[in-house]
C-alpha positions as a Markdown table, in Angstrom:
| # | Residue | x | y | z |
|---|---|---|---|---|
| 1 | Unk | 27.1 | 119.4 | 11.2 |
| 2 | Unk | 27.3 | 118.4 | 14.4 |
| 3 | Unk | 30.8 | 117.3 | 15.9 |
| 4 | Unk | 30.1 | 115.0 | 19.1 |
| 5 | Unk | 32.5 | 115.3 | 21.8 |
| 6 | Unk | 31.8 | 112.2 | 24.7 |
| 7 | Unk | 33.5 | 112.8 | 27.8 |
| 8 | Unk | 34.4 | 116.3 | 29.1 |
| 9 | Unk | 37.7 | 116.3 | 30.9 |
| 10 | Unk | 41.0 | 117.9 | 29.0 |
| 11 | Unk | 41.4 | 116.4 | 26.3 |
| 12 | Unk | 37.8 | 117.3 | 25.2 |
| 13 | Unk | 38.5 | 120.7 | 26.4 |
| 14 | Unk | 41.9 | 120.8 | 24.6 |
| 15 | Unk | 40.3 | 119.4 | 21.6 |
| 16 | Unk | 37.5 | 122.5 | 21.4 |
| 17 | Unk | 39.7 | 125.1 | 21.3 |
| 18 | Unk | 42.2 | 123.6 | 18.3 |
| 19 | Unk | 38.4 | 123.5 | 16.6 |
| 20 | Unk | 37.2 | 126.9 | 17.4 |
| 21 | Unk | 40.4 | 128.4 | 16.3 |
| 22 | Unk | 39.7 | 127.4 | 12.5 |
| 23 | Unk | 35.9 | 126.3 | 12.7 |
| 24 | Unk | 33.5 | 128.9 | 14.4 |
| 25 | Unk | 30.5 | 127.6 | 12.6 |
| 26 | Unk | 30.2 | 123.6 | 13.3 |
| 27 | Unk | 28.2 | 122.6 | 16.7 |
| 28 | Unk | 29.8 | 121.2 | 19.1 |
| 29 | Unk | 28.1 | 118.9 | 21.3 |
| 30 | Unk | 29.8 | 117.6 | 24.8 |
| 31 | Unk | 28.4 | 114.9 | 26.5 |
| 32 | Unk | 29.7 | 113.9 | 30.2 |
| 33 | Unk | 28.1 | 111.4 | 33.1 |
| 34 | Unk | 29.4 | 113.6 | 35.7 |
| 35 | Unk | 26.9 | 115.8 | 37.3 |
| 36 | Unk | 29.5 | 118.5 | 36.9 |
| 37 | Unk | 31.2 | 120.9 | 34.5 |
| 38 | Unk | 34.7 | 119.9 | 32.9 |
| 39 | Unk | 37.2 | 120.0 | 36.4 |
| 40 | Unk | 40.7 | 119.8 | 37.3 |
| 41 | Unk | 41.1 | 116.2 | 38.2 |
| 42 | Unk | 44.7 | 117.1 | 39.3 |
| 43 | Unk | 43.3 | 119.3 | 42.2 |
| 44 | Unk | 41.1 | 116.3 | 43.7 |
| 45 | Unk | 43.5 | 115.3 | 46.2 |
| 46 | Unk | 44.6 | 118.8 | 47.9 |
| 47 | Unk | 40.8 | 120.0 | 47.9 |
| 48 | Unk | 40.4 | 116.8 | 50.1 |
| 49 | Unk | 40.4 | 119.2 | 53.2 |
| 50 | Unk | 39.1 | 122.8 | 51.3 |
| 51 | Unk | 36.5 | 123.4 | 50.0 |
| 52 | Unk | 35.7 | 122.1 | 46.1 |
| 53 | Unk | 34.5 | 125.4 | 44.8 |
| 54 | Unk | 34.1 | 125.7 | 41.4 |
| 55 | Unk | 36.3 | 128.8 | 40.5 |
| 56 | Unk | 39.0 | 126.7 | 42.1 |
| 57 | Unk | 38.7 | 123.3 | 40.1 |
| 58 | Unk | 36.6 | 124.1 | 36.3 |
| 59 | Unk | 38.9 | 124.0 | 33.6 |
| 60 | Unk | 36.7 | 126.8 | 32.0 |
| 61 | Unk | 34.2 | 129.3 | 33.4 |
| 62 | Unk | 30.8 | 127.9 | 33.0 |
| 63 | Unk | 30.0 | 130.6 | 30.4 |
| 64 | Unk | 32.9 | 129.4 | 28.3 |
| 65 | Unk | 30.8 | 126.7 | 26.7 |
| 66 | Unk | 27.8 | 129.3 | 25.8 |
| 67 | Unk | 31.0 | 131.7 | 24.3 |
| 68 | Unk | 32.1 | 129.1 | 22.1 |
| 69 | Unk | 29.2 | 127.5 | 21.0 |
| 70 | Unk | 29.6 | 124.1 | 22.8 |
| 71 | Unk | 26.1 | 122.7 | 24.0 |
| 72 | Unk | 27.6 | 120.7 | 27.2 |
| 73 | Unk | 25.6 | 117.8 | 28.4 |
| 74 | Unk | 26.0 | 116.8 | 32.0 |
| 75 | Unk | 24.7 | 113.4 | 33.8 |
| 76 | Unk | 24.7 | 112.0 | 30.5 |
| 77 | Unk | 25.4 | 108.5 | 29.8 |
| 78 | Unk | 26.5 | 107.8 | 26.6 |
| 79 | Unk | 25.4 | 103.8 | 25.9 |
| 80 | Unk | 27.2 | 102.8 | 22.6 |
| 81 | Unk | 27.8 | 104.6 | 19.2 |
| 82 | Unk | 27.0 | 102.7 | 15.5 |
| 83 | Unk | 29.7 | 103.5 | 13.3 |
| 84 | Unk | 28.3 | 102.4 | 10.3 |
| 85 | Unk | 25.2 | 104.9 | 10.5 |
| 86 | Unk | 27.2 | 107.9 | 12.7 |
| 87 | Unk | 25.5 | 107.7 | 15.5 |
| 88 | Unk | 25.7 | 107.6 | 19.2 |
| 89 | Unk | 22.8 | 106.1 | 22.2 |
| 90 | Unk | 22.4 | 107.8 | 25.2 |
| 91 | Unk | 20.9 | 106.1 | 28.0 |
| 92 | Unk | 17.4 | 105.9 | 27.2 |
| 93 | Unk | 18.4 | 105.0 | 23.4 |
| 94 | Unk | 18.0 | 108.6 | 22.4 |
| 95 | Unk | 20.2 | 108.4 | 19.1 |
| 96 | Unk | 22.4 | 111.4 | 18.1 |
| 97 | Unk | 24.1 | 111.9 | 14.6 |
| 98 | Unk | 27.7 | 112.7 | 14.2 |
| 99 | Unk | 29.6 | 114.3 | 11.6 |
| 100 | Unk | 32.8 | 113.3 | 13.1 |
| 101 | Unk | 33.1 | 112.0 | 16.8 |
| 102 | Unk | 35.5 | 112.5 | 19.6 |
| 103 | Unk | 36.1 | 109.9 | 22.1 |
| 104 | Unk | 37.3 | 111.1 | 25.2 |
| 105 | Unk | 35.7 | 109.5 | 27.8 |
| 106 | Unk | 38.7 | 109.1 | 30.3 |
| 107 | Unk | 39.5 | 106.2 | 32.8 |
| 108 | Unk | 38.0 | 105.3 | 36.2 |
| 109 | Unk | 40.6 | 103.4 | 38.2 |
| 110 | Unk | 41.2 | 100.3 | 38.6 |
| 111 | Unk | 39.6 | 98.5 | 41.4 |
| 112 | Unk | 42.0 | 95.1 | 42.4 |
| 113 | Unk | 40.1 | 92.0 | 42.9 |
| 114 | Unk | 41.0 | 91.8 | 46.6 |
| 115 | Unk | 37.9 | 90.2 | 48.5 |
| 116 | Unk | 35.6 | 92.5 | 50.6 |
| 117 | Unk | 37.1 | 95.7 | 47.9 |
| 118 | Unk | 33.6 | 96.7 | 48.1 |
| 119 | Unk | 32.6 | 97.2 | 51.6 |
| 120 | Unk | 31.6 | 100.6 | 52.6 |
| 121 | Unk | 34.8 | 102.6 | 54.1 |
| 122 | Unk | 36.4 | 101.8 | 50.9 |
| 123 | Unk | 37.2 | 104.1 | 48.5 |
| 124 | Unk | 38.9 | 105.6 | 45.3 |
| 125 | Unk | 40.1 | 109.3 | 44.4 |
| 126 | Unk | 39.3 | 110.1 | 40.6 |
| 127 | Unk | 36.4 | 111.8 | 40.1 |
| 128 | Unk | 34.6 | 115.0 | 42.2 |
| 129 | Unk | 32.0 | 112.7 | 43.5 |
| 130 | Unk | 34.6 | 110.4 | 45.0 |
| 131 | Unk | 36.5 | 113.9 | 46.7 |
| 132 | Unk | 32.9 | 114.5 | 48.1 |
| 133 | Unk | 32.5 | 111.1 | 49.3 |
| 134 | Unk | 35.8 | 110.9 | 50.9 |
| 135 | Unk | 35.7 | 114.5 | 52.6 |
| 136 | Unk | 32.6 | 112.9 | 54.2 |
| 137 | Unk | 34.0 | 110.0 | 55.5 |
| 138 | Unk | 37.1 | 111.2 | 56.5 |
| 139 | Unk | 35.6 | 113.3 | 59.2 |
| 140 | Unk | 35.3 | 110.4 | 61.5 |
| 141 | Unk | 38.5 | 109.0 | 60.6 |
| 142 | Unk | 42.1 | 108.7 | 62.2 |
| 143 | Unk | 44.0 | 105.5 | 60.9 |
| 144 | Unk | 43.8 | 105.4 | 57.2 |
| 145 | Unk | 45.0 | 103.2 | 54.9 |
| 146 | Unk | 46.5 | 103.5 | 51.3 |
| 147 | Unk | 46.5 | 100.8 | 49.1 |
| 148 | Unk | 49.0 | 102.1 | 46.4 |
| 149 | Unk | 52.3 | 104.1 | 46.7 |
| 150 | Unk | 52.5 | 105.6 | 43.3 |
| 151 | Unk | 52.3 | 109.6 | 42.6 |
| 152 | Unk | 48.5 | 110.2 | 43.4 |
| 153 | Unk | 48.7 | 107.6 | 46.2 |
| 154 | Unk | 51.7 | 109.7 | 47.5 |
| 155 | Unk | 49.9 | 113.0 | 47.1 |
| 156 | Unk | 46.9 | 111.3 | 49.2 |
| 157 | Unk | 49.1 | 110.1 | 51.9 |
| 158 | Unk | 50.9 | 113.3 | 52.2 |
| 159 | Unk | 47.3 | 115.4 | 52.2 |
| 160 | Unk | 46.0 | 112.9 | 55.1 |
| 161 | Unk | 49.2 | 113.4 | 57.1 |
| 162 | Unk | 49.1 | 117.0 | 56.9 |
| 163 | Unk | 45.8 | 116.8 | 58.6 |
| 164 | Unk | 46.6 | 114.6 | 61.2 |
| 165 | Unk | 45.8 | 111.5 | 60.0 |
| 166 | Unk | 47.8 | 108.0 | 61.1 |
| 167 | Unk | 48.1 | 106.5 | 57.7 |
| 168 | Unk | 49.7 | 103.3 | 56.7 |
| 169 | Unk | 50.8 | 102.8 | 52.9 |
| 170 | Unk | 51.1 | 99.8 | 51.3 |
| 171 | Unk | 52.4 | 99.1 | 47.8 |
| 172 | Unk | 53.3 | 95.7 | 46.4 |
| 173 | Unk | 56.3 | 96.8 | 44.6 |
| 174 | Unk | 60.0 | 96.1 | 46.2 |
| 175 | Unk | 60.4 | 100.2 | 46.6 |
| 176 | Unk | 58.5 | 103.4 | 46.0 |
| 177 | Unk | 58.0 | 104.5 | 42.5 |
| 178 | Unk | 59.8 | 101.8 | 40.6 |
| 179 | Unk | 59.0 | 103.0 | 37.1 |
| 180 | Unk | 59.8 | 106.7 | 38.0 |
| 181 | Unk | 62.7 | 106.4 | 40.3 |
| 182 | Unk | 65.9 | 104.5 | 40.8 |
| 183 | Unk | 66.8 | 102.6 | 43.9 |
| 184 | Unk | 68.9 | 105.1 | 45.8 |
| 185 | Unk | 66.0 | 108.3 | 45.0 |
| 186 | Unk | 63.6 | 106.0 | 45.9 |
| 187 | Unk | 65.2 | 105.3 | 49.4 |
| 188 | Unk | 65.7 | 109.1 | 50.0 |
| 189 | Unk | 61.8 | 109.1 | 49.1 |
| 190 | Unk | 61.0 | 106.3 | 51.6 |
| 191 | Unk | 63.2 | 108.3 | 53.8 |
| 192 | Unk | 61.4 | 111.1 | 54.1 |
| 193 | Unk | 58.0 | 109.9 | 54.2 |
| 194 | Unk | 58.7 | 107.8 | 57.0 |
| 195 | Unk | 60.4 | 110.8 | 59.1 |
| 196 | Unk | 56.4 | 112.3 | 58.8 |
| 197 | Unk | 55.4 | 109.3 | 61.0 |
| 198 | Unk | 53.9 | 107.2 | 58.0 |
| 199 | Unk | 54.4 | 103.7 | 57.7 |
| 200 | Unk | 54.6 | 101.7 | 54.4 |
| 201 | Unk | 54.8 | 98.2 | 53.9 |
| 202 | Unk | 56.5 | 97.2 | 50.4 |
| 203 | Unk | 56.6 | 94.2 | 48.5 |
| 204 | Unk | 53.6 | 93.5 | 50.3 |
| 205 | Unk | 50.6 | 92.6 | 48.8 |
| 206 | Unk | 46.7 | 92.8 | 50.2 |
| 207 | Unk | 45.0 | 89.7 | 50.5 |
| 208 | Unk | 41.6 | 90.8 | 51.8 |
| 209 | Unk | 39.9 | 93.8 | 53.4 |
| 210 | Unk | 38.3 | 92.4 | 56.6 |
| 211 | Unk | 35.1 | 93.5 | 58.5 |
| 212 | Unk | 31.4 | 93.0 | 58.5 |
| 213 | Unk | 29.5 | 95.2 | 56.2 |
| 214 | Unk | 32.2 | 98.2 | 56.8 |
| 215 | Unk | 35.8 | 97.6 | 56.7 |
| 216 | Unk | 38.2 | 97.2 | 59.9 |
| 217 | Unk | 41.5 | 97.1 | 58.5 |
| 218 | Unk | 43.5 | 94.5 | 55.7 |
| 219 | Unk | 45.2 | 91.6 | 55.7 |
| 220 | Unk | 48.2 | 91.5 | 54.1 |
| 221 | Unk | 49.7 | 88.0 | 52.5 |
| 222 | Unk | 52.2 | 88.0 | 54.9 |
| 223 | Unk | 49.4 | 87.5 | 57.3 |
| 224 | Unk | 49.5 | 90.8 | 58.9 |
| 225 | Unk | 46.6 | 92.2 | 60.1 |
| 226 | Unk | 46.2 | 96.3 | 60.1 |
| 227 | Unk | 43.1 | 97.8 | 61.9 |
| 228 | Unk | 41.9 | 101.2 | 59.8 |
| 229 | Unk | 38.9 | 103.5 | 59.9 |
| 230 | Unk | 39.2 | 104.4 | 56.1 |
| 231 | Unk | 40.6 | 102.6 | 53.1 |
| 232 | Unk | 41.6 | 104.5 | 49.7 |
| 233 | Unk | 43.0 | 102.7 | 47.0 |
| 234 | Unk | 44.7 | 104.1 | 44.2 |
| 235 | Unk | 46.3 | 101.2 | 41.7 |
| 236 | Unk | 46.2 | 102.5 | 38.0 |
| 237 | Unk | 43.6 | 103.5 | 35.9 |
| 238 | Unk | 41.6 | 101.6 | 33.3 |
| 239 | Unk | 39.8 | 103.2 | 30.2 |
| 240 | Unk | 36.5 | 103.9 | 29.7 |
| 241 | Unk | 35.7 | 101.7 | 26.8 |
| 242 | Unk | 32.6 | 99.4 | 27.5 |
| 243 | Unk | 30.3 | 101.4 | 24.9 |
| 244 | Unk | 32.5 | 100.7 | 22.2 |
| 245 | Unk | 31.9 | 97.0 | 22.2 |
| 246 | Unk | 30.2 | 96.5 | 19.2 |
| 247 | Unk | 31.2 | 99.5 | 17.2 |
| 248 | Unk | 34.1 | 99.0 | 14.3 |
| 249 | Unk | 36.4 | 101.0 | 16.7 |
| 250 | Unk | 39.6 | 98.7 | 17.8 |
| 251 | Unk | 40.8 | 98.9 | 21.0 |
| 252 | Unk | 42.8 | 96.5 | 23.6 |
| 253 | Unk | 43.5 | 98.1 | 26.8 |
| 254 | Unk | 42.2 | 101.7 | 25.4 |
| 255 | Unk | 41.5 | 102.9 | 22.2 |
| 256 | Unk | 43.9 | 102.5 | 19.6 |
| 257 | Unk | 45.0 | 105.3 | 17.2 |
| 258 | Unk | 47.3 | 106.8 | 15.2 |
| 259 | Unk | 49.5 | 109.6 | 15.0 |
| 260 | Unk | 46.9 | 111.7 | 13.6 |
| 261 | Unk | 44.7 | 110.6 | 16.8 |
| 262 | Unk | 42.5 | 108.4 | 14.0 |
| 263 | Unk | 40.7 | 104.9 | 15.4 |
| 264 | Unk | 40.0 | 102.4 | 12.8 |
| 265 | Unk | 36.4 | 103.6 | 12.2 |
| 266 | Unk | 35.9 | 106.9 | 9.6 |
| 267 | Unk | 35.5 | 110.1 | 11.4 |
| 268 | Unk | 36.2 | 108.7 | 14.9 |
| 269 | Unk | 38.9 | 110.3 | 16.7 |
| 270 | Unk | 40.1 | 109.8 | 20.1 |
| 271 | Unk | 42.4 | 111.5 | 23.1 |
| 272 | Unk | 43.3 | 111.3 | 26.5 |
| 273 | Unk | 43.2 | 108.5 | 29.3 |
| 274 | Unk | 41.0 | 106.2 | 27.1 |
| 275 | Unk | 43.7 | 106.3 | 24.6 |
| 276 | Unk | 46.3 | 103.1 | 23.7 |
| 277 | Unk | 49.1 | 104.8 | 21.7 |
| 278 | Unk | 51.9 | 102.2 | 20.6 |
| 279 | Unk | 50.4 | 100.3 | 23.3 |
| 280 | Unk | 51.0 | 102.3 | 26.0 |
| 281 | Unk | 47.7 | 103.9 | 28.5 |
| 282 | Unk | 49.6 | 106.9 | 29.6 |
| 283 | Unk | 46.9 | 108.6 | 31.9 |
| 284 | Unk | 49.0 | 112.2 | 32.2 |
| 285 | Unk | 47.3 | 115.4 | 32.0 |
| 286 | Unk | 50.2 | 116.6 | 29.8 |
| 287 | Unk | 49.7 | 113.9 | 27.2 |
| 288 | Unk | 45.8 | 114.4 | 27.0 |
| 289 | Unk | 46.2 | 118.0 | 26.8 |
| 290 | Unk | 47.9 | 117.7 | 23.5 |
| 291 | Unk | 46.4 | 115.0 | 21.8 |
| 292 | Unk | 43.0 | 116.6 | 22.7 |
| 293 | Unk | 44.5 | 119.4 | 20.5 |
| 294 | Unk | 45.7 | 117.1 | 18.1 |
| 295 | Unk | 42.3 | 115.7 | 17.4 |
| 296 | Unk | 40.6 | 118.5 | 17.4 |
| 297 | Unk | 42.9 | 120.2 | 14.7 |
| 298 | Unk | 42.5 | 116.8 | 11.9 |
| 299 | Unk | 39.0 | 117.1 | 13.2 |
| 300 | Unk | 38.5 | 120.0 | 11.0 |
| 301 | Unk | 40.5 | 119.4 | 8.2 |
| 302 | Unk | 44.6 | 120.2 | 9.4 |
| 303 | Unk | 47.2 | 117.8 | 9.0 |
| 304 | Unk | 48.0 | 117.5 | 12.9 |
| 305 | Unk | 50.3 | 114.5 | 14.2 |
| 306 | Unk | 51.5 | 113.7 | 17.9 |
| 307 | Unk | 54.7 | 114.0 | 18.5 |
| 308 | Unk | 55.0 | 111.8 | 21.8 |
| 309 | Unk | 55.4 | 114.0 | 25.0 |
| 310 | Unk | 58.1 | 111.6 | 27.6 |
| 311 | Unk | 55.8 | 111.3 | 30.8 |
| 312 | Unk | 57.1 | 113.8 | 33.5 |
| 313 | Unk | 56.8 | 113.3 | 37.1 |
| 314 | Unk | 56.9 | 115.6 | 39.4 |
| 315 | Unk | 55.6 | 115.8 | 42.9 |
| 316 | Unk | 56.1 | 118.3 | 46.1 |
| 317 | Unk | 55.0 | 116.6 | 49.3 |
| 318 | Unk | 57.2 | 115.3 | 52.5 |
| 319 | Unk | 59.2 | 118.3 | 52.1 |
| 320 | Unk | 60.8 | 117.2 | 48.7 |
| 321 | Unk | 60.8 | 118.4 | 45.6 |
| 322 | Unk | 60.9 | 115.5 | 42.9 |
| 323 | Unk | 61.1 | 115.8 | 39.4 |
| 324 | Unk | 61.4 | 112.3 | 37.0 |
| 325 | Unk | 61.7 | 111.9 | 33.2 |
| 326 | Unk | 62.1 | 109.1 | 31.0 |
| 327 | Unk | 63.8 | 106.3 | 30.9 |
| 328 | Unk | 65.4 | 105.4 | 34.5 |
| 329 | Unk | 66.3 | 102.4 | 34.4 |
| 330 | Unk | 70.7 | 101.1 | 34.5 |
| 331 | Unk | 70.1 | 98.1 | 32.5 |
| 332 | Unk | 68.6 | 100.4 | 29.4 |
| 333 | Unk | 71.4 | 103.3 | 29.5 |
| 334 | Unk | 74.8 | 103.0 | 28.4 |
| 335 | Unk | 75.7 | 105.0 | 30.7 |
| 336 | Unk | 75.1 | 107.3 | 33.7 |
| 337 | Unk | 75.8 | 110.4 | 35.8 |
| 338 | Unk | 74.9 | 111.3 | 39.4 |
| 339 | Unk | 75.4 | 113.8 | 42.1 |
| 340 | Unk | 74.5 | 113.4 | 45.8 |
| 341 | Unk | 74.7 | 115.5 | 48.4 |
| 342 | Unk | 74.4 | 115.0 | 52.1 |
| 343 | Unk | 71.4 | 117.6 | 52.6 |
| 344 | Unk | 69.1 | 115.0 | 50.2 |
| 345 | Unk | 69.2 | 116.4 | 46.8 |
| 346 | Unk | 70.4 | 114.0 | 43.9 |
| 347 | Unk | 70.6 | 114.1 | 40.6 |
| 348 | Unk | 70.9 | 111.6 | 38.0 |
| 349 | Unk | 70.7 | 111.5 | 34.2 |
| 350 | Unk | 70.6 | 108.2 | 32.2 |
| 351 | Unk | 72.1 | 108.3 | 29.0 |
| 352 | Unk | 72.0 | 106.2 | 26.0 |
| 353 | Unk | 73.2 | 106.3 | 21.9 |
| 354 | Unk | 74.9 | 109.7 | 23.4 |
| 355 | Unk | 71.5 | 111.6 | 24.3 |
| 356 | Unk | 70.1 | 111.9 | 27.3 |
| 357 | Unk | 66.7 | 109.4 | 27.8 |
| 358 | Unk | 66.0 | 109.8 | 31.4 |
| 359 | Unk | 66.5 | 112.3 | 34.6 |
| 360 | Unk | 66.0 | 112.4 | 38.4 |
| 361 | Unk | 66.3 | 115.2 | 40.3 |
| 362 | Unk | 65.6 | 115.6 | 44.3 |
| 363 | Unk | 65.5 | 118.8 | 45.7 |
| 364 | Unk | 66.7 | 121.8 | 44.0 |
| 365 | Unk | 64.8 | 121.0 | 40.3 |
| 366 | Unk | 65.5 | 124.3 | 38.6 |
| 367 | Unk | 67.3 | 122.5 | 36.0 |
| 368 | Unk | 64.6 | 120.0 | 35.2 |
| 369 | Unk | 63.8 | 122.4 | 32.5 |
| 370 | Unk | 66.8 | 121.3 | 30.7 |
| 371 | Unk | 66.9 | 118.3 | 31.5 |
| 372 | Unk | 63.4 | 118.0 | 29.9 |
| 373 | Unk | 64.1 | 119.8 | 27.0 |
| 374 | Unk | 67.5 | 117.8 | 25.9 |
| 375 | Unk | 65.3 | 114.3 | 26.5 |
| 376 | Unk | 62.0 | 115.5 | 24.7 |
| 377 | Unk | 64.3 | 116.9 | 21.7 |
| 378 | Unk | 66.9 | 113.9 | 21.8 |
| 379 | Unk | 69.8 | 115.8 | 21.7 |
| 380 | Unk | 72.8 | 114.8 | 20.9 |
| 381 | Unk | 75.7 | 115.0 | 23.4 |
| 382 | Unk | 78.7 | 115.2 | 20.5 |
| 383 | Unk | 82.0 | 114.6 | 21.9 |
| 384 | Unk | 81.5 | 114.9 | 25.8 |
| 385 | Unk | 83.6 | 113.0 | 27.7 |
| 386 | Unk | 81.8 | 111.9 | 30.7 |
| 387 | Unk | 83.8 | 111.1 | 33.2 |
| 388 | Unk | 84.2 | 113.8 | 35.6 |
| 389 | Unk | 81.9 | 115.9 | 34.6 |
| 390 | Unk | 78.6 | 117.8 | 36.2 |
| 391 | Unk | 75.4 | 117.4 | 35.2 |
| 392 | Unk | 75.6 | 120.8 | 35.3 |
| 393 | Unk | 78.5 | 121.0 | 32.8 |
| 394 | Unk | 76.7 | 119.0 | 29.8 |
| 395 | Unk | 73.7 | 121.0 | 30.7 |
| 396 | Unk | 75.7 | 123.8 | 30.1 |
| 397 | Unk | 77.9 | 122.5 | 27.2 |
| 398 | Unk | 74.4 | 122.0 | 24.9 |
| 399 | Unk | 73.4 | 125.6 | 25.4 |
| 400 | Unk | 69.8 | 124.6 | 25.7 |
C-alpha cells in the first residue's frame, strides 16, 4: 500500500515519523519539486552570507529516508491528483496510486502586483534556490531594498545590515509588526532598527519598481523615488494549491480540513503552509510541525485531533530580544498589564474572560515560557486583583 506524501518540507517530515512509529511496513513515497532534500526553511535568511551546507540546513540526514523506508522524490512536479480513482500525475502524466495521500505541498510567497515586480534584481526569500540566487546577486550590491517589514523581512534587513549593506525598508502598514505588537513595542522596535542606520518608510505603499530590464530603485505612492541595487520582497505567503483544481478536495485560500487534518475527499489528508484551518493560513513552523504529526498518526488508523498551537513570535536581531503571543490587541482584552523600563525592555500581557490571551515581552524573555504556557492552556486567573500587580506576581501566583 502505498501512502503518497507530495511536498517535503516539515510537515511531511513530521508526518513520517508519527507513521513509522505505528506502521513500519506501508511505503512511503515523498515527492518534492525542489532539487533538494527536505531543509530548514527557517535558516534561509542567516545562511544568506555562509555557506548553505547541507549538515547545516536538512531536516534529516540524507540516509534517514533509506532508514525509514521513505522513497524521496526530488525535482518532481506533481500535476494534479484524481480522487475518485486514487491517483496522482506527475509531470509527464506518469500516474501513481495512493492508498491514502498527504498534501503538504507548502506556500511560495506572495508576489504583489506592483508593475515591473518581475525585472531581474528582484527577488524573494523562501526556498534554497532563491538563498542561492540572492547570495549571487548580492555580491554586487550596496543599497538594498525590502519591500515588507514583517518577521522574515526583519530577519533579512537585519542579516543585510550586518554585512554592510545600506538598506531601506518599506512596509505599508501604519507601524512595524501590527498583528504581533502593540504601538508602544512597536516604537521601541522601530527604535532600534533605525539606531543601525536603516531606514523604513511606513504606511507607504510601492507603486512601481522602475528601470529598464533590471531594476533601479521604487517609487513609492507618495511619489518618492528610492535608487537600489537589489530588491527583496517578503509580503505573505500563498499556498500551493493549483494541482488540486479539479480534484473533490475543497479549498479557498489553502486547503481546508478538519481537526483530524481530513479534506473533504476520502483518504486525503493535509498539513502545513498549504493548510486553511478555521480559515486561518498560519505559515509557522510550529504549527506544521504538529499537524504534520497529526496527519500522519489518523493516517494509519489513530484517533489524532489538533489542538490549535497560538502563533508565537519571536525574533533576535537589532540587539533585541522579542517574544509575541496571541491576541494583542486593547480593543479585544478586558484588560491589561505592562511594565517599562528605561533600558528598553517591556512587557505586556492582555487579558480577557480572566485568562491571559496575549503577551509581549522586549528584552529579558525568560518568562515567555509562562507566559506561553498560561495562554496555550487558558488558564484561569481566579481572584487576582489586577491593579498593582507584576506580571511577575500572577506569573507567580498560577504556579505554572
Amino acid at each position: 500500500m502505498n501512502i503518497v506524501i507530495v511536498g517535503n518540507g516539515i510537515a511531511a517530515i513530521s508526518a513520517i515519523k508519527a507513521i513509522r512509529e505505528e506502521d513500519l511496513k506501508s511505503n512511503i513515497l515523498l515527492f518534492g519539486d525542489e532539487d533538494f532534500y527536505p531543509y530548514n526553511r527557517i535558516r534561509l535568511s542567516k545562511g544568506l552570507f555562509d555557506k548553505l551546507e547541507d549538515d547545516k540546513i536538512l531536516l534529516q540526514k540524507k540516509d534517514w529516508y533509506d532508514k525509514n523506508g521513505v522513497e524521496i522524490n526530488l525535482n518532481t512536479r506533481v500535476l494534479s491528483i484524481d480522487t475518485n480513482n486514487k491517483l496522482i500525475y506527475l509531470e509527464d502524466w506518469k500516474p501513481i496510486s495512493y492508498y491514502k495521500l498527504l498534501l503538504a505541498s507548502g506556500a511560495k510567497n506572495y508576489t504583489p502586483p506592483i508593475p515591473g515586480i518581475e525585472k531581474k534584481g528582484v527577488y524573494t526569500l523562501r526556498t534554497l534556490k532563491d538563498a542561492k540566487t540572492i547570495i549571487e546577486g548580492i555580491k554586487m550590491a550596496h543599497n538594498i531594498i525590502q519591500i515588507g517589514g514583517g518577521i522574515q523581512g526583519l530577519e533579512t534587513a537585519w542579516i543585510l545590515n550586518q554585512h554592510g549593506k545600506k538598506v531601506t525598508i518599506v512596509e505599508i502598514s501604519e507601524r512595524l509588526m501590527p498583528k504581533q505588537l502593540d504601538e508602544k513595542s512597536s516604537q521601541i522596535v522601530e527604535k532600534a532598527i533605525k539606531s543601525f542606520g536603516i531606514d523604513i518608510k511606513l504606511g507607504r505603499n510601492v507603486e512601481e519598481v522602475y528601470g529598464d530590464e533590471h531594476a533601479e530603485g521604487v517609487i513609492l505612492d507618495t511619489g518618492e523615488k528610492i535608487s537600489s541595487d537589489m530588491i527583496i520582497y517578503a509580503t505573505g505567503i500563498s499556498p500551493n494549491i493549483d494541482y488540486l483544481e479539479n480534484s473533490k478536495v475543497m479549498f479557498n485560500k489553502g486547503v481546508i480540513v478538519n481537526e483530524k487534518m481530513e479534506t473533504s475527499a476520502t483518504d486525503v489528508y493535509a498539513a502545513g503552509d498549504v493548510v486553511e484551518f478555521y480559515g486561518n493560513i498560519f505559515g509557522l513552523w510550529n504549527i506544521a510541525i504538529e499537524q504534520g504529526k497529526v496527519a500522519g498518526y489518523n493516517i494509519v488508523g489513530k484517533d489524532a485531533k489538533y489542538e490549535h498551537i497560538v502563533p508565537v513570535t519571536t525574533l533576535n536581531a537589532f540587539n533585541l530580544s522579542l517574544f509575541s503571543m496571541g491576541m494583542v490587541e486593547e480593543n479585544f482584552a478586558d484588560n491589561s498589564i505592562v511594565e517599562e523600563s528605561d533600558e528598553g525592555n517591556y512587557k505586556r500581557i492582555f487579558i480577557k474572560d480572566n485568562k491571559i490571551v496575549g503577551g509581549i515581552i522586549i528584552g529579558d524573555t525568560k518568562k515567555s515560557p509562562k507566559i506561553k504556557s498560561a495562554i496555550q492552556k487558558e488558564i484561569d486567573l481566579g481572584n487576582l486583583n489586577f491593579e498593582n500587580v507584576s506580571i511577575d506576581y500572577i506569573m507567580d501566583k498560577l504556579k505554572i
